[in-house]
C-alpha positions in Angstrom: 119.8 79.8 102.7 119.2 77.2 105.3 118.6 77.4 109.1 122.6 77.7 110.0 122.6 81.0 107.6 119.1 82.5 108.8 120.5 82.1 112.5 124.1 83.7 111.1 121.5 86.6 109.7 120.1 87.0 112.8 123.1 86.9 115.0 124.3 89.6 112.9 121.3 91.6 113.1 121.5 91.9 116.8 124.9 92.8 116.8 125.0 95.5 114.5 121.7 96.8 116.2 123.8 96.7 119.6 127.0 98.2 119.2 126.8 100.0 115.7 123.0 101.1 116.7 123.5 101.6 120.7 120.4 99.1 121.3 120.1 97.4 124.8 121.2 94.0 124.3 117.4 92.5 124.6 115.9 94.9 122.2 118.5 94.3 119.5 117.7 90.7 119.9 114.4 91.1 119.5 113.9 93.4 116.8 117.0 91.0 115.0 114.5 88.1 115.2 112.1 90.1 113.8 113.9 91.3 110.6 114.9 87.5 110.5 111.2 85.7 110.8 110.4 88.7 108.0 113.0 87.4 105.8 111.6 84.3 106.1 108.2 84.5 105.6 108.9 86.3 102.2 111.8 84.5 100.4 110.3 81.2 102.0 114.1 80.2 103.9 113.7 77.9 106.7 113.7 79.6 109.9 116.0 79.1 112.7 115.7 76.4 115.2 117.2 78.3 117.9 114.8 78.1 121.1 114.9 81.5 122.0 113.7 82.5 118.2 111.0 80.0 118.2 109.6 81.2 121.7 109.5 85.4 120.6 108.4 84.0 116.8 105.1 82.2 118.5 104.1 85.9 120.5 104.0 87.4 117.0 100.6 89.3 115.5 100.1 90.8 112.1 98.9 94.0 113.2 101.9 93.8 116.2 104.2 96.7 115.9 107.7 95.6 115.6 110.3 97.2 114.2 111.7 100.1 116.0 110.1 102.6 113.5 107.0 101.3 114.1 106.8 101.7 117.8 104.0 104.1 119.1 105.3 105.9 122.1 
């Protein structure tokens, strides 16, 4: 998988999130990115370029909560 298809992953992330999942358009983006820089930091596929990805990616912790079942509410 190269960048175009881990941004194609992502895309698709969000929009299922969104309109199969009823997620504000800003959450399914982020948790999408998410699921995305997960996927790549375990099967070692290069990560997308897009800017907005690269900007939430750098805000990222290892103890961060960050999927939607991990929130603490």
């Amino acid at each position: 998988m190269d960048d175009d298809n881990a941004t194609e992953f992502m895309r698709e992330r969000a929009a299922i999130m969104e309109f199969d999942g009823g997620m504000k358009r800003y959450d399914a983006d982020y948790y999408a990115i998410v699921q995305t820089w997960r996927y790549c930091q375990r099967t070692g596929v290069a990560e997308p370029e897009e800017y907005v990805y690269k900007l939430t990616v750098r805000r990222f912790t290892g103890d961060e909560a960050r999927e939607p079942s991990e929130r603490s509410e």
